[in-house]
DRENLOKE-335043 format. One record per residue (C-alpha): residue number from 0; residue in three letters; x, y, z. Coordinates in Angstrom, 2 decimals. Layout:
% residues N
> NUM / ala / X / Y / Z
...
***
This chain:
% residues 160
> 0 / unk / 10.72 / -8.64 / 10.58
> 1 / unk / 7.87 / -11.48 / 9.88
> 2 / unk / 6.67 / -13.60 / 13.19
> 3 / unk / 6.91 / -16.73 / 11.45
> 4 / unk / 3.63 / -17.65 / 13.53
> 5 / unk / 1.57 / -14.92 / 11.07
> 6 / unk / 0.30 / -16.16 / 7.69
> 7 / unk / 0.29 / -11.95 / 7.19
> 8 / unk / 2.67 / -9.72 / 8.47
> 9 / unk / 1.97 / -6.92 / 11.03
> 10 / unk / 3.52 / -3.24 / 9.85
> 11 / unk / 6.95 / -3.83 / 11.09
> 12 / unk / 6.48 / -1.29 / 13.55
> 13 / unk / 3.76 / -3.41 / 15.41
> 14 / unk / 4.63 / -6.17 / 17.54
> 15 / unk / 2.48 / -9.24 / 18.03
> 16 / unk / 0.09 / -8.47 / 20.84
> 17 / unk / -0.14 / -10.46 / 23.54
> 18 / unk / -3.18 / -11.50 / 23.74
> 19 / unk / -2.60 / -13.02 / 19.77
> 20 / unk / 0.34 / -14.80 / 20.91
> 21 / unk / -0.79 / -18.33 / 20.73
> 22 / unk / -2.62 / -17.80 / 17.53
> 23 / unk / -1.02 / -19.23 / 14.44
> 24 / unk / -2.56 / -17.38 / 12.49
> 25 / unk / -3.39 / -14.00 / 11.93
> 26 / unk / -5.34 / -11.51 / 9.99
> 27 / unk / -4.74 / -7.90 / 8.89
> 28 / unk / -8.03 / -6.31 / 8.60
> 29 / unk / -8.56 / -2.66 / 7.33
> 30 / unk / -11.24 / -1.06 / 8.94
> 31 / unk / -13.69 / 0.81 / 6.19
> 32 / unk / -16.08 / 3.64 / 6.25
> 33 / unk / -18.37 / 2.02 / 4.90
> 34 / unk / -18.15 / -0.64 / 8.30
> 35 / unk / -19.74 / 1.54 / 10.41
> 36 / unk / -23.53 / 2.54 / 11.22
> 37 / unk / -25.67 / 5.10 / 12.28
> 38 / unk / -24.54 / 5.04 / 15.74
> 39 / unk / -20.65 / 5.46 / 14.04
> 40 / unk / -18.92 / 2.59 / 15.07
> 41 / unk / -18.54 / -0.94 / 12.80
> 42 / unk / -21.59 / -2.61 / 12.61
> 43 / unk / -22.25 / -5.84 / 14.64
> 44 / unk / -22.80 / -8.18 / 11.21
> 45 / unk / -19.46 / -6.76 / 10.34
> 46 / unk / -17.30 / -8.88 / 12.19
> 47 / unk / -19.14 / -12.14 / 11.09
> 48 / unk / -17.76 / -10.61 / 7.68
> 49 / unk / -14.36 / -10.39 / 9.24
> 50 / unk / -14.65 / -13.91 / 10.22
> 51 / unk / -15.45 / -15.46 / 7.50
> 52 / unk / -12.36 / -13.45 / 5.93
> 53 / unk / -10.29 / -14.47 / 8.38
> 54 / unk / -11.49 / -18.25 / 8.28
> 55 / unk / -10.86 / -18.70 / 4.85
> 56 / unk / -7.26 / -17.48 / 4.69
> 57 / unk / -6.85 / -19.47 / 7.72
> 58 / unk / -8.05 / -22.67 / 5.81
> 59 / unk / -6.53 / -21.85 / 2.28
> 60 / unk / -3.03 / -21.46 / 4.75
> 61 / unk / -3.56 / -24.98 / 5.87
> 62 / unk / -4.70 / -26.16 / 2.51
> 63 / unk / -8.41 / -27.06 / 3.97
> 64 / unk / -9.52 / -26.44 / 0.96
> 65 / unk / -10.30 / -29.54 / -1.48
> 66 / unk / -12.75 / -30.86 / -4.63
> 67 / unk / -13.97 / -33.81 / -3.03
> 68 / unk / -15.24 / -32.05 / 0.33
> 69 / unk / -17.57 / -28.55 / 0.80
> 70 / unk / -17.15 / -26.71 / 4.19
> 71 / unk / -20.74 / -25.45 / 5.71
> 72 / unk / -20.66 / -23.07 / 8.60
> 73 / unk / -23.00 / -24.52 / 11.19
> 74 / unk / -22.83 / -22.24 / 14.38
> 75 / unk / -21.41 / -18.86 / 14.85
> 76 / unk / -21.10 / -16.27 / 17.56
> 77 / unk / -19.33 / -13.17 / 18.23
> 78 / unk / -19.32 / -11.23 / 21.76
> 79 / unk / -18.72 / -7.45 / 21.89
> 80 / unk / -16.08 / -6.23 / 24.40
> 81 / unk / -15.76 / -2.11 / 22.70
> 82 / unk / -17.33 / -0.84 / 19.86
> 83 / unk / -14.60 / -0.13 / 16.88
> 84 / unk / -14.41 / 2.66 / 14.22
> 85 / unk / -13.13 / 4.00 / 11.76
> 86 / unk / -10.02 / 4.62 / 10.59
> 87 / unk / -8.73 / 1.24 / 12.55
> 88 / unk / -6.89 / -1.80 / 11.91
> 89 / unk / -7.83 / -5.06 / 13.84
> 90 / unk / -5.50 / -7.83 / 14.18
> 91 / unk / -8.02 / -10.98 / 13.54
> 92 / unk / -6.39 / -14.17 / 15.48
> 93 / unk / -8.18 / -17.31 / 14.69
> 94 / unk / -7.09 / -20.97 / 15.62
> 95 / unk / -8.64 / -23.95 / 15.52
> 96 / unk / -10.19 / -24.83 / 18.90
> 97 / unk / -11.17 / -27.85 / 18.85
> 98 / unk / -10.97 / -30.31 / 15.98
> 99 / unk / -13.61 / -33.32 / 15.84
> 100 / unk / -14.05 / -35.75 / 13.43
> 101 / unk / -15.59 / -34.27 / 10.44
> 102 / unk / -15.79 / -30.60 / 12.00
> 103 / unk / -14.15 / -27.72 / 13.71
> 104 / unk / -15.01 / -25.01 / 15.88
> 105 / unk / -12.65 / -21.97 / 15.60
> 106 / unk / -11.96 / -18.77 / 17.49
> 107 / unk / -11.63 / -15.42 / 16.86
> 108 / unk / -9.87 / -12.64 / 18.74
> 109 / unk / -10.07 / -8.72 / 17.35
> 110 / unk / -7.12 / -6.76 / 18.56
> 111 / unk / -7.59 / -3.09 / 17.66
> 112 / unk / -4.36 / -1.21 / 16.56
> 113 / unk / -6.31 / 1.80 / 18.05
> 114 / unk / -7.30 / 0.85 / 20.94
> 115 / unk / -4.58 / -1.54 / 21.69
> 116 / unk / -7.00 / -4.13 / 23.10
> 117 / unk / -9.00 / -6.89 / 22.35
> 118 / unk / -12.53 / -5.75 / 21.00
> 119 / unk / -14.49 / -8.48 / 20.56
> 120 / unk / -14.20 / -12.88 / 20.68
> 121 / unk / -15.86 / -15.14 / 18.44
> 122 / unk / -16.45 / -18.50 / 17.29
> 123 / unk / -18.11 / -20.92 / 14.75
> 124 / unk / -18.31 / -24.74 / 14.02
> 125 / unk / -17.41 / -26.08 / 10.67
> 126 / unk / -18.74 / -29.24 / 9.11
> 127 / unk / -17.07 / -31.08 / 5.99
> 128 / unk / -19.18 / -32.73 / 3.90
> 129 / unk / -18.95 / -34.71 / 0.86
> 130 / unk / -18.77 / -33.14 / -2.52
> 131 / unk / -22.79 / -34.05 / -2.68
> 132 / unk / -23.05 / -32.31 / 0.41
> 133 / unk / -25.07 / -35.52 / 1.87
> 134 / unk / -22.72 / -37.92 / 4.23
> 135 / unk / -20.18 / -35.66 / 6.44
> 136 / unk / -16.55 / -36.17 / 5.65
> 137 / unk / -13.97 / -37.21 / 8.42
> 138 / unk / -10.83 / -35.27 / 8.42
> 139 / unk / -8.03 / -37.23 / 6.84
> 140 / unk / -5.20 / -38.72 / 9.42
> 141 / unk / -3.06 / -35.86 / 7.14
> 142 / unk / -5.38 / -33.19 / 7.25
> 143 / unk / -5.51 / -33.87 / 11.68
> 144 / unk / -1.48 / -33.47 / 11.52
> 145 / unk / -1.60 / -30.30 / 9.13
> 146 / unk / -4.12 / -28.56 / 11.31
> 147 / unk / -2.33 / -29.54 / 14.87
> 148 / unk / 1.42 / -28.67 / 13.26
> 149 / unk / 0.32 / -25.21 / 12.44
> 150 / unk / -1.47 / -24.66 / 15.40
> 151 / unk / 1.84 / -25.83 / 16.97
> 152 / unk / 3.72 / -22.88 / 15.30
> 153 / unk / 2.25 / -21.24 / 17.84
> 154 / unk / 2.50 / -23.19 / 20.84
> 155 / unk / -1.30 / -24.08 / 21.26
> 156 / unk / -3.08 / -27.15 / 20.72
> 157 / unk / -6.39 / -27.83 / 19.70
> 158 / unk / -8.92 / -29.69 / 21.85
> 159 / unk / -9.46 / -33.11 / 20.03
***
């Protein structure tokens, strides 16, 4: 059965993890041979790639996603907790922590299926700017209530 908090499902034989409990949304990601390096485990700049990944479905889920605004990332981070590799499956939670006025800075948590643990936290500021990309564009008072309703699936709430 579906978690009606996950935009994906988790194999039916997984339950939610704890520690992605109060995440409304979250991603499935496949870990790949080709994500590791030398040192055989997945490669740091991997999980910006993951990220991003995650980000996007995250915003297409909350229809974020419009002509008359581009997205630019302006920050991002990502702290290691265990290294990851391969095969694996990480569980990719990311919310919306704090919503501002034209941006927002989400969070990432990694759950390993392997390891049954969190691997690694991350986050990164979004700013909306105009089609032109010049003036930045305020989330809409509909947008605001989109974002905070899903992230209310889920029982959390977004610093504003």
């Amino acid at each position: 059965m579906q978690n009606p908090n996950q935009t994906q499902p988790i194999q039916q034989t997984i339950a939610t993890p704890e520690a992605l409990q109060d995440f409304a949304c979250i991603y499935v990601q496949a870990v790949i041979w080709n994500d590791m390096d030398a040192f055989n485990h997945v490669n740091n700049v991997v999980y910006y790639r993951y990220a991003e990944t995650a980000r996007i479905h995250y915003l297409m889920t909350v229809n974020a996603f419009s002509d008359d605004v581009v997205t630019v990332l302006a920050q991002s981070s990502c702290t290691y907790l265990k290294p990851v590799t391969f095969p694996d499956t990480l569980l990719v939670g990311v919310r919306a922590k704090k919503l501002g006025n034209s941006s927002i800075v989400m969070e990432y948590c990694y759950f390993s299926e392997m390891q049954q643990t969190v691997v690694a936290t991350g986050e990164s500021v979004l700013v909306r700017l105009d089609k032109d990309g010049a003036t930045k564009a305020p989330w809409t008072k509909d947008e605001r209530q989109t974002l905070l309703d899903f992230e209310k699936t889920a029982g959390y709430t977004p610093q504003q």
